[in-house]
N, C-alpha and C positions, 0 to 999 in steps of 0.2 A: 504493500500500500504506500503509496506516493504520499508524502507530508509536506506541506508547505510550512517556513520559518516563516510571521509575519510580526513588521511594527506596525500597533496600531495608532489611529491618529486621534490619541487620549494624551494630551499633552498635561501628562502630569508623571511624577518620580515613582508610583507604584507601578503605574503601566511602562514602566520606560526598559522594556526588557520585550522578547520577544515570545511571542505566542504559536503554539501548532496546530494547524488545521489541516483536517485531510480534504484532500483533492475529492472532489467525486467524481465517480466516473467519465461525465459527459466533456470534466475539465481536464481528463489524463491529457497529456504530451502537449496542453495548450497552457497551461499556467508555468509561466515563467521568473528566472531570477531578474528582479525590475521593473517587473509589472506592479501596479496596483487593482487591487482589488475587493470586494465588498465583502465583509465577515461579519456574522452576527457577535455581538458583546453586550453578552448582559443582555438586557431586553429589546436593543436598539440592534440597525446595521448599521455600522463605519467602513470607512476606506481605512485601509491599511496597503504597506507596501510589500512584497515578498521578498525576501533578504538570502532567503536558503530553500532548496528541496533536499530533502533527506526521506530515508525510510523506514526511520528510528523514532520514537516519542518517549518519556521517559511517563508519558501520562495513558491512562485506557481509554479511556470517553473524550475523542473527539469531536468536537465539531465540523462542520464542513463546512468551506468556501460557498460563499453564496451566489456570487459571479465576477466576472471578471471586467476592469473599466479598459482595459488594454486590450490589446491584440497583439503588439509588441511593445518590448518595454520601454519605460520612460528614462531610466536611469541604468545607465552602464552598470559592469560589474565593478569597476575601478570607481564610477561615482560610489555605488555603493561603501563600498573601503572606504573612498575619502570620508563620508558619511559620519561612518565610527569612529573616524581618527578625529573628528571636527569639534564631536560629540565625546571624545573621552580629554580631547585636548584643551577645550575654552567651557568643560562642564554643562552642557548645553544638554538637553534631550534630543533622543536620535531623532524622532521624529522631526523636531527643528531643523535638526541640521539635513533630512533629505526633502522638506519642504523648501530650505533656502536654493535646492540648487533646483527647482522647475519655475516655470512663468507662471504670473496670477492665475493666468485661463485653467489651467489646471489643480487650480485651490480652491475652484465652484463647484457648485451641484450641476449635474452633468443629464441631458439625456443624447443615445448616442443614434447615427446614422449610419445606413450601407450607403456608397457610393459607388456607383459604377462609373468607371473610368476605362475600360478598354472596351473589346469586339464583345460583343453581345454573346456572339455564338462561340465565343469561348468558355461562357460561362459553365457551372457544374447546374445540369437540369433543375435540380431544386433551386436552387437561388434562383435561376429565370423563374420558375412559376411564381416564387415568392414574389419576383420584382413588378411582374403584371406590366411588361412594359415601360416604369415608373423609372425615370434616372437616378434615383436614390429614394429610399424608403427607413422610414423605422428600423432599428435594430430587434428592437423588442419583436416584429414580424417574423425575425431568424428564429430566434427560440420560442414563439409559438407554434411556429410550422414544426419543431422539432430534430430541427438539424443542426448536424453537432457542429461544434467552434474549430475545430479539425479541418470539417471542408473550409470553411468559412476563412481561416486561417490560410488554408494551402491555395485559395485564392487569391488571397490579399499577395502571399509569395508570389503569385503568376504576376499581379500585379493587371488583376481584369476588373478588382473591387477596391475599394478604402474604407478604412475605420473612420467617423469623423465626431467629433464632440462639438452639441449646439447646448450651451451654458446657460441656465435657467429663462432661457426661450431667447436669448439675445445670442445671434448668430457668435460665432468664433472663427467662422471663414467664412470671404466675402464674396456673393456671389452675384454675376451680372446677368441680365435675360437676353438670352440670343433666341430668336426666331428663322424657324426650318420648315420647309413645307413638310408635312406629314402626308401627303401623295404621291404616287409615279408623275412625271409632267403630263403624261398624257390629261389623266382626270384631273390636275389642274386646267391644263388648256377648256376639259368642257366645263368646269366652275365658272371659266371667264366669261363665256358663253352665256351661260344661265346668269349670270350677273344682270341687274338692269341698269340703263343708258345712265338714270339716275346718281348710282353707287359710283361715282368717279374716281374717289380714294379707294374704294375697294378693288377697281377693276388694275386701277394704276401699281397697287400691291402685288395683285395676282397675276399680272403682267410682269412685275421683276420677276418673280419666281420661277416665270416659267423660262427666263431668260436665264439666270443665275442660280441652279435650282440646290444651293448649300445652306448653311445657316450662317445667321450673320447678325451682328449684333443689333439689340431692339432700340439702342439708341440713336447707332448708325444710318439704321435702315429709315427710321424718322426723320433725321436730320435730311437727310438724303431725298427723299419722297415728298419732303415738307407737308411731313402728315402727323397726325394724332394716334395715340392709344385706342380711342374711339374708333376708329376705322377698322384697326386690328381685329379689335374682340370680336365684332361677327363672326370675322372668319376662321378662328382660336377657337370661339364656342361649337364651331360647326364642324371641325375637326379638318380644314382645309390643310389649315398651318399649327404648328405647336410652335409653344414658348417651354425654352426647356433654359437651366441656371445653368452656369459653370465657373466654378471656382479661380479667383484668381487672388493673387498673392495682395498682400495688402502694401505698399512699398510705400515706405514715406521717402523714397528719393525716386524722380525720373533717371532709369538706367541711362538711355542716349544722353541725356542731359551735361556727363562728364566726358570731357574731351581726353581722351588715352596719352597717359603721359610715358614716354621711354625713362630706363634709366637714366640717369649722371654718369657723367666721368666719375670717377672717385677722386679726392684731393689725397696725399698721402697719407696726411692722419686720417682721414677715413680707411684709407685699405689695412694700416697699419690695427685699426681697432674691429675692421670686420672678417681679418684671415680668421684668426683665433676662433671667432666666432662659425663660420666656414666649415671648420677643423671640426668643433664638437657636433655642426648638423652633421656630419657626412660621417663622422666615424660614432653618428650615436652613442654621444656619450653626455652623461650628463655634468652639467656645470655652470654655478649662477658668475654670470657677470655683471660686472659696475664699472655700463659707460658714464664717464665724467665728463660732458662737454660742455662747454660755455654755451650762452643763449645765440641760436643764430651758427652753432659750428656744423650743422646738415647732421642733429642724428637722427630723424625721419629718414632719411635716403638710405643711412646704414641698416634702420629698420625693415623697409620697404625690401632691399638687394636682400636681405638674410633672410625674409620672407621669402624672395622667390627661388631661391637655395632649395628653401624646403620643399615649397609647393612644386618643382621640377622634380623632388624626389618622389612625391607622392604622399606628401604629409600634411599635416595641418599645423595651421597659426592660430594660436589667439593674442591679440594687442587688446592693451587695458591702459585707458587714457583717465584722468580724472574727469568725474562728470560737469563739473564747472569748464572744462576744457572741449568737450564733446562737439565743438563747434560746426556748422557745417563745412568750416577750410579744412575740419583735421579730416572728418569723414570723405570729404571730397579726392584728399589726396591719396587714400588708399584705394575710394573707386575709380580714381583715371586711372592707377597702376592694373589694378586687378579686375575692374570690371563688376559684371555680376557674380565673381566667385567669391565676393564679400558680404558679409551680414551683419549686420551693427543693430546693436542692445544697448540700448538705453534710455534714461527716463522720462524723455518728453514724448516717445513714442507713445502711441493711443494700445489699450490690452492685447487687442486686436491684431495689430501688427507686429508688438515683440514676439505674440505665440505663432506669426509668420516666418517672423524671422529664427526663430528657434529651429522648428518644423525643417527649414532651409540645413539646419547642421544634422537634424536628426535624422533628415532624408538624406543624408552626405550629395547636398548640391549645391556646398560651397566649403573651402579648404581654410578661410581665415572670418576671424572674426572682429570686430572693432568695437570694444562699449566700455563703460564702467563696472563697476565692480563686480558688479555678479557673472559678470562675462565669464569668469574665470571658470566656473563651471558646466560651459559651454560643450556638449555631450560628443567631442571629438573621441575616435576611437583610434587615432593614431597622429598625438601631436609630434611633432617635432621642433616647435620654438613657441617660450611664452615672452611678450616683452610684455615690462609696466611701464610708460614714461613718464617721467615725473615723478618718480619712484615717493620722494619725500613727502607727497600729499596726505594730509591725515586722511584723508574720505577713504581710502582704500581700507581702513576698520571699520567694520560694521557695527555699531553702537547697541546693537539690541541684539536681542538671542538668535542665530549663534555670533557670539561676539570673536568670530574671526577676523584676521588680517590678509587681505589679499596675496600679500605676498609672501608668505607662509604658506596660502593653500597651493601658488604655484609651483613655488621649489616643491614640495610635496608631490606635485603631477608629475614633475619635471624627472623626479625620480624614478616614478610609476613608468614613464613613456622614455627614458631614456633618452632625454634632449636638453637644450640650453636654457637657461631663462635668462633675462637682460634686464637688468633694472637701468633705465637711465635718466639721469639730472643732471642739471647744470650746478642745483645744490642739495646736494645728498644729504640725508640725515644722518646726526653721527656716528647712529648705529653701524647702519651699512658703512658709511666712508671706513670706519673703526676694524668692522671686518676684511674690508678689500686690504689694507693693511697689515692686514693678521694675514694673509694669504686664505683665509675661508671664501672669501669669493676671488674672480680674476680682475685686478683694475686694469682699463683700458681708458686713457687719456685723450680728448680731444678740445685743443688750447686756442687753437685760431677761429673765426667765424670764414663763412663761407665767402666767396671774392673776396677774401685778405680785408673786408671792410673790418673798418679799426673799433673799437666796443663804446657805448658812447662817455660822451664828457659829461661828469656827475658833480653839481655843486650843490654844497652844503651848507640850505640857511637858517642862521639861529634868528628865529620869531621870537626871543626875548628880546632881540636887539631891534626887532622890527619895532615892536610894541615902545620904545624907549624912542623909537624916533619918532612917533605918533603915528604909526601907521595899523590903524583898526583891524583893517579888514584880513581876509582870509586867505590874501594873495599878499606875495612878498612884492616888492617894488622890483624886486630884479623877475621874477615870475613874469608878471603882468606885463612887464616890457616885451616878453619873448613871447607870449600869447602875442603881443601885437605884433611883431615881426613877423611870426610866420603864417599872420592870416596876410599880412601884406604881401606876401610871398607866394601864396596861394599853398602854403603847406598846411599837415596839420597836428593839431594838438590831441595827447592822451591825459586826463587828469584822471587822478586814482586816490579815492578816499577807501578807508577801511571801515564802511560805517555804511547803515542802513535809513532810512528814515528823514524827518525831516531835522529835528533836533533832539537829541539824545533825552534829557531830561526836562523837567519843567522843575520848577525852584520858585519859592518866592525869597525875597531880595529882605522881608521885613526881620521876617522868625527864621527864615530856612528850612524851610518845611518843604519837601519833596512828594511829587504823588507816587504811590506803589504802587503796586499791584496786590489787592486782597488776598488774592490767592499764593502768591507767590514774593519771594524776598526780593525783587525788583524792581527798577525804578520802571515808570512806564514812560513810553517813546512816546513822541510829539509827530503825527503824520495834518500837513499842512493840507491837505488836498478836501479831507473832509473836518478837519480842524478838531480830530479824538485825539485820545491819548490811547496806545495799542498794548499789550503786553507781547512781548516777543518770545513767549515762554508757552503761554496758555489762551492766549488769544483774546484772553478778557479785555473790552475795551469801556471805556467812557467819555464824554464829553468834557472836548477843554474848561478848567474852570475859568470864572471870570474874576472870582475874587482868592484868595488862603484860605482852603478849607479848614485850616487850623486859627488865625490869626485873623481870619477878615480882611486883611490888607489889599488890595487892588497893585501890590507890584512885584505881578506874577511874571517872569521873564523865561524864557527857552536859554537851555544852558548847553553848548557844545556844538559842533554841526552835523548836516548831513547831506546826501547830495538834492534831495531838494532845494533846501537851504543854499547850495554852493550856486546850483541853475542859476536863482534869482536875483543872487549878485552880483554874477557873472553878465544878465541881461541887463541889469542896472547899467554895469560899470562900461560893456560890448553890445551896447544894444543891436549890431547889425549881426555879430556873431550867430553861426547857426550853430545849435547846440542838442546832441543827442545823447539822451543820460540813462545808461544802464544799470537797473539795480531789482532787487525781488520785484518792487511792485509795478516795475514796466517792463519785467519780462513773465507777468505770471501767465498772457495768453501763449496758448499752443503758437511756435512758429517765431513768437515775437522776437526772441535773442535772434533769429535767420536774420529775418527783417530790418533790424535796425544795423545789424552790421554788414550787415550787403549795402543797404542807406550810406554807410560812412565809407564802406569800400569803393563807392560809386560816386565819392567824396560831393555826398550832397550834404554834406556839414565840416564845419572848421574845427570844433572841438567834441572828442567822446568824454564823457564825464561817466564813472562811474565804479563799482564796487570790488570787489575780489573777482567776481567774474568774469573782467578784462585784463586781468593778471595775466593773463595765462593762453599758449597755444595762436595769440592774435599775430597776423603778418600782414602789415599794410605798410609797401613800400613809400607809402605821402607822408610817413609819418614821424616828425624830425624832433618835437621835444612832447617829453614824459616830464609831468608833474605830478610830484608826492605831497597829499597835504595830510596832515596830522601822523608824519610817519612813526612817530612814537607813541601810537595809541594802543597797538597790539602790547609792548615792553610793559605796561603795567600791570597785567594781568597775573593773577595770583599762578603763575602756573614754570616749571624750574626752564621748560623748554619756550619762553616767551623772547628770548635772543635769536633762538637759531629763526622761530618762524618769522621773525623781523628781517632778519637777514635772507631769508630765502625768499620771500615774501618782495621787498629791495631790490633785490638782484633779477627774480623773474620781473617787475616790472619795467629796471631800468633795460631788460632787452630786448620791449617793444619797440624803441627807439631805433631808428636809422640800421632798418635791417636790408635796405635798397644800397641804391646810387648815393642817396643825400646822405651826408653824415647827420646823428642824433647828439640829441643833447639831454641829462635828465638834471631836474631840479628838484629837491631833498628839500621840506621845510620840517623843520622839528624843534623842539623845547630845547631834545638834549640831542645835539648833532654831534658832542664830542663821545657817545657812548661806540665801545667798539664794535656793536652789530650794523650801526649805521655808519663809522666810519673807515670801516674793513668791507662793508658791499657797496660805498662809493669808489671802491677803488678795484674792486670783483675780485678780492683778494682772500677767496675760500681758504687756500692751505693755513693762512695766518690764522684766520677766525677761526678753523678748525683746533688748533694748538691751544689758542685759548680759551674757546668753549669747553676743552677738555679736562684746561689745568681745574675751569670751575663747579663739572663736573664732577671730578676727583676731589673738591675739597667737602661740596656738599652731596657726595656718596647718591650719584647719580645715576643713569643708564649714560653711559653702555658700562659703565664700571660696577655699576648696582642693577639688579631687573624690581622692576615695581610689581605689587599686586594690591590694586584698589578694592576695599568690601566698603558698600554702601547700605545703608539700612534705609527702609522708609515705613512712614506710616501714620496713620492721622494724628493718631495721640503722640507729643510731642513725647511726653514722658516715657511712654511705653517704650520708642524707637529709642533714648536714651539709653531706657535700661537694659534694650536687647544688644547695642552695640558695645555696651560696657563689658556684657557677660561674651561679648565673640572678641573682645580683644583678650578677656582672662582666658579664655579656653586656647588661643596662639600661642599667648606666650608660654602655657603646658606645653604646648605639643612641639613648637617651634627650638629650633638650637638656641643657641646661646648667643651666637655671632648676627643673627636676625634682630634687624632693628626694627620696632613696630610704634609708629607716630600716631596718637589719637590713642582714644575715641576723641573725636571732636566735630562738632556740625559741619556739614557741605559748605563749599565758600556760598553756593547757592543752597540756602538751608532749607526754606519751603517749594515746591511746588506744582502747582493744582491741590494745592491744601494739603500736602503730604511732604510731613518731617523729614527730611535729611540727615543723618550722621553718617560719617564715613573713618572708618584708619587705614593705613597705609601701611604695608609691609613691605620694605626692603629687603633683599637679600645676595648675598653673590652666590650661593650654592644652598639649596634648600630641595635634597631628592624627593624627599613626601610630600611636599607640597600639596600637589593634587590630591594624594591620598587624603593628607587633613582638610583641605577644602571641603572633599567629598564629605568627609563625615561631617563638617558644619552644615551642609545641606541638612543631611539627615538627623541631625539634634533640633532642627525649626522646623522640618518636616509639615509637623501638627500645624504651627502658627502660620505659614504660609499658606495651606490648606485652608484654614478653620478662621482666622484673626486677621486677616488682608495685610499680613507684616511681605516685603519684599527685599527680601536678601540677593545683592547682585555681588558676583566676583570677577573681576576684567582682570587678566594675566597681563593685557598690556596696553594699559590705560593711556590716551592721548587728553582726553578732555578731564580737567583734574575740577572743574564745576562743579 
């Protein structure tokens, strides 16, 4: 008797183990390892996944499979694996971690369809009688009629049927009406006949047909005939003509749309940094490297050639770009290389079309892929190169269960599939730089930008000294001159704030009284557009005051800026200036980041204004000075790594600058311009900042010299989450060595929110082997509370956001 291993989808710690169900008969040789499928538990049915067959149980009374949602599986055997590794390695539930790696469409309620897709008379007799004709029909029809998933299955092999899932009545492929005549020409010719002189639209229909007599799209054929629906139906209801659907991909890019681009010459340091690379596809072997190249040194083009390395072997690519970078320049440039054999994942795409684009790799008809983070488990069955560019981006951790790191689960594959991975930056984190160092990864060095164009001139102005010559505003005197100069020039401007909103806080001026957010320990944001105050935490919003809701005072003032705020003084001061300002709430429509920087690329504006999101990935050769305003806004953050991301943060912005013909220029305005993350990336002088980020790493027992483990408690009662975090730092320091330094309990820097407590401690360590073991069992000691008390106990192995 055939046993299937199943996880069910009971995402809780008792169920988090695996269950056996016997196959029944109807399902021998068709339930596979990867499938998911329907099992009764308890008094309900769940979807669960199949992890194992075996033909062993250590129990007597099973259960049986109820049905199955696959016909083939969704999850490789290596996803699988990665699965439990993901899930024993960041504490997470299996089920979590094999839900993280499918697309939404497949986390719905499901009903499923046959699709016929090839020769009719290929089909197996019963499936014809079942289909009546019918181009797709119910599934549920298959197993009334009583025929087993075996044919059904050996079909879908010949590839004459499909499986297809339509999602609580909302399609998940999209399907257009094509119109066919449903007669020989002849009996249309006498249709035309019996037609009356009257029917003009009609006779005019039945007349293409009998000229063209295929199917052809019903939009086409409309536009075409300049005719109506109306027309149709007669002869659709009379069965002259059928309207039959067919499926087509959902593309959110026009394939012809990109113009095919050839490789580059290579410059030397490019060949010098992609033999190596070369070496490991062709003699499969695995091995992480760390390209270092300044902004602008072409490692796209290294990416792109090492891509096609592979793809001429017969392997697969996945590229993982940050999703803030996702641009349509970056996707563009791997579809001119590659064409249609690319499939790009990511978040602005509509449900619809990720589960297209997925379908794309799990149908193997396409060899590379291009997204953000969750690309990474992208159902290739024989990679050969993963890159991450930009390797340093926090976004590549997933902040919520499973609390993986992108680049963890790649070396992982990388292993599995016996190929390279590539991390590249212009500023690496010091983890990674710290390893290529150590010899754990390979560094590969690329120092010049591409045409020998020189990296731009960076000046650094202190705004306490602006302030002291009486200059107000938010522009330096030397700024504002070079804004005018290169509108007169006809070039253009990047300003880049680190900030969202219109002005950070509201204050009154009398008592100091700040508005917050009730729910949460923060101040609330000032948005000018509807004149609320927003929380950017929990969305709680309220109407600006008029007066101190504490004091009564009427001298209520916005304290800080934002790039609203920056537009309108910029119109003030430029009123001819054209100004296009990107930031959350002018890119929340679908399409709009396309939009506005196609706008600027098409230089129908003189300056972009705007937020972290044009950091990163932009290439507009008009573009001669970068402006930084409040570049010391990110350094004050309660957090040990608030240096590096100032410094990397610097440095990607200063290399939007003059990456053409024109030389660039970037201008730095800060409080404190003599600290050394701003005054080591005006000068793109990583190795230095590297030395001494390190020295202050080692003094305050940091990463890479220390690894952190963040535990956060939460929970309504303030008291309760005190005293739970009190009794899981005594329970550490039992379990924990000696040489483990353990900081807290102490509340979150962010201590409320959505009404729920915060405390958190920190554990350091340079070698702590049980780690996870102890972890494990501090799950299991709150067990009850988590269940029963709404207490949430979170543990990140490798915490970025220290909030």
């Amino acid at each position: 008797m055939d046993i299937a291993r199943v996880i069910v989808d009971v995402p809780t710690s008792q169920t988090n183990r695996t269950f056996d169900y016997k196959i029944p008969p109807h399902l021998e040789g068709v339930v596979d390892t990867g499938m998911r499928v329907i099992v009764p538990f308890g008094p309900r049915k769940i979807m669960g996944f199949v992890i194992g067959i075996t033909d062993e149980s250590k129990h007597d009374r099973l259960k049986a499979i109820g049905d199955v949602m696959d016909l083939t599986p969704v999850l490789t055997g290596e996803l699988l694996e990665l699965g439990r590794w993901i899930a024993d390695t960041t504490l997470c539930l299996h089920i979590s971690a094999l839900q993280a790696m499918l697309p939404q469409v497949l986390k719905a309620k499901y009903e499923k369809e046959i699709h016929i897709i090839g020769d009719r008379e290929q089909l197996p007799d019963r499936i014809q009688l079942v289909s009546n004709g019918r181009g797709y029909f119910p599934f549920d029809d298959v197993t009334e009629a009583g025929i087993p998933y075996s044919v059904v299955q050996k079909a879908m092999k010949e590839g004459t049927i499909e499986l297809r899932y339509k999602v609580k009545g909302k399609e998940t492929l999209k399907k257009i009406p094509y119109i066919a005549p449903a007669v020989p020409v002849d009996t249309l010719y006498e249709e035309y006949e019996g037609l009356s002189k009257q029917a003009k639209k009609q006779r005019l229909i039945t007349s293409y047909f009998i000229e063209y007599p295929t199917e052809i799209e019903e939009k086409k054929l409309l536009e075409e005939l300049n005719t109506t629906k109306a027309s149709l139906k007669p002869l659709i209801d009379k069965g002259t003509l059928s309207r039959v659907y067919k499926e087509v991909y959902r593309s959110p890019y026009e394939e012809d749309a990109f113009e095919r681009t050839e490789p580059l010459t290579l410059t030397e340091e490019q060949k010098d940094a992609i033999t190596p690379i070369w070496r490991s596809v062709t003699e499969k072997r695995h091995e992480t490297f760390l390209l270092h190249g300044v902004t602008g040194s072409g490692k796209t083009e290294v990416y792109l050639q090492s891509i096609q390395q592979v793809i001429e072997e017969g392997r697969e690519a996945i590229v993982l770009v940050p999703e803030i970078a996702l641009t349509p320049q970056t996707v563009e440039r791997f579809k001119s290389r590659f064409g249609s054999n690319v499939a790009v994942l990511h978040s602005a795409l509509s449900k619809g079309e990720k589960f297209d684009e997925w379908r794309k790799v799990q149908r193997k008809e396409v060899q590379v892929v291009v997204g953000a983070r969750s690309a990474i488990f992208a159902p290739f069955q024989n990679l050969g190169i993963i890159i991450i560019d930009e390797e340093h981006e926090t976004s590549y951790k997933q902040e919520d269960h499973p609390r993986y790191h992108a680049r963890d689960v790649a070396i992982y594959r990388g292993e599995q599939h016996d190929c390279p991975i590539v991390l590249g930056s212009a500023t690496p984190t010091l983890e990674t730089y710290a390893r290529a160092k150590k010899g754990v990864y390979t560094l590969l060095s690329m120092t010049k930008r591409m045409n020998e164009a020189s990296m731009p001139e960076v000046e650094r102005i202190d705004m306490r000294e602006e302030l002291h010559a009486g200059n107000r505003s938010m522009f330096s005197r030397s700024l504002f001159d070079k804004i005018q100069e290169r509108m007169a020039k006809g070039e253009q401007t990047v300003l880049f704030l680190n900030r969202r909103g219109y002005s950070t806080f509201v204050m009154c001026r009398d008592c100091g009284h700040v508005s917050e957010c009730p729910h949460c320990d923060i101040a609330l944001t000032y948005h000018r557009k509807n004149d609320r105050l927003k929380c950017h935490y929990c969305s709680y919003e309220e109407a600006m005051p008029t007066v101190c809701p504490s004091c009564e005072s009427d001298t209520i003032r916005y304290f800080g800026t934002g790039t609203q705020k920056i537009e309108e003084s910029l119109q003030q001061l430029l009123p001819e200036a054209r100004i296009i300002r990107m930031d959350v709430d002018t890119t929340r429509q679908k399409g709009a980041h396309e939009r506005l920087l196609t706008k600027f690329g098409n230089k129908e504006a003189d300056i972009l204004l705007g937020t972290q999101m044009i950091a990163k990935g932009l290439d507009f050769g008009n573009v001669t000075l970068v402006g930084v305003l409040a570049a010391d806004s990110l350094l004050h953050l309660p957090d040990f790594r608030s240096s590096e991301k100032t410094f990397q943060l610097l440095t990607q912005v200063s290399g939007r600058a003059g990456r053409d013909k024109l030389p660039g220029e970037v201008v730095v305005q800060s409080y404190t311009p003599e600290h050394y993350s701003i005054e080591m990336a005006s000068q793109y002088d990583y190795e230095s900042f590297y030395l001494k980020e390190m020295k202050m790493r080692k003094l305050g027992q940091y990463p890479p010299y220390y690894f952190l483990t963040l535990v956060t408690v939460s929970h309504p009662n303030q008291l309760y989450a005190m005293d739970v975090i009190r009794k899981v730092v005594t329970f550490l320091q039992e379990q924990l060595s000696e040489e483990t330094v353990i900081l807290g309990p102490t509340p979150s820097p962010l201590a409320r929110i959505k009404d729920r407590y915060r405390h958190q401690c920190m554990i350091k360590y340079r070698n702590e082997p049980n780690l996870t073991k102890v972890m494990k069992r501090l799950f299991q000691l709150y067990e009850d509370e988590i269940q029963n008390k709404d207490l949430q106990l979170t543990i990140d192995f490798q915490p970025y956001h220290m909030m």
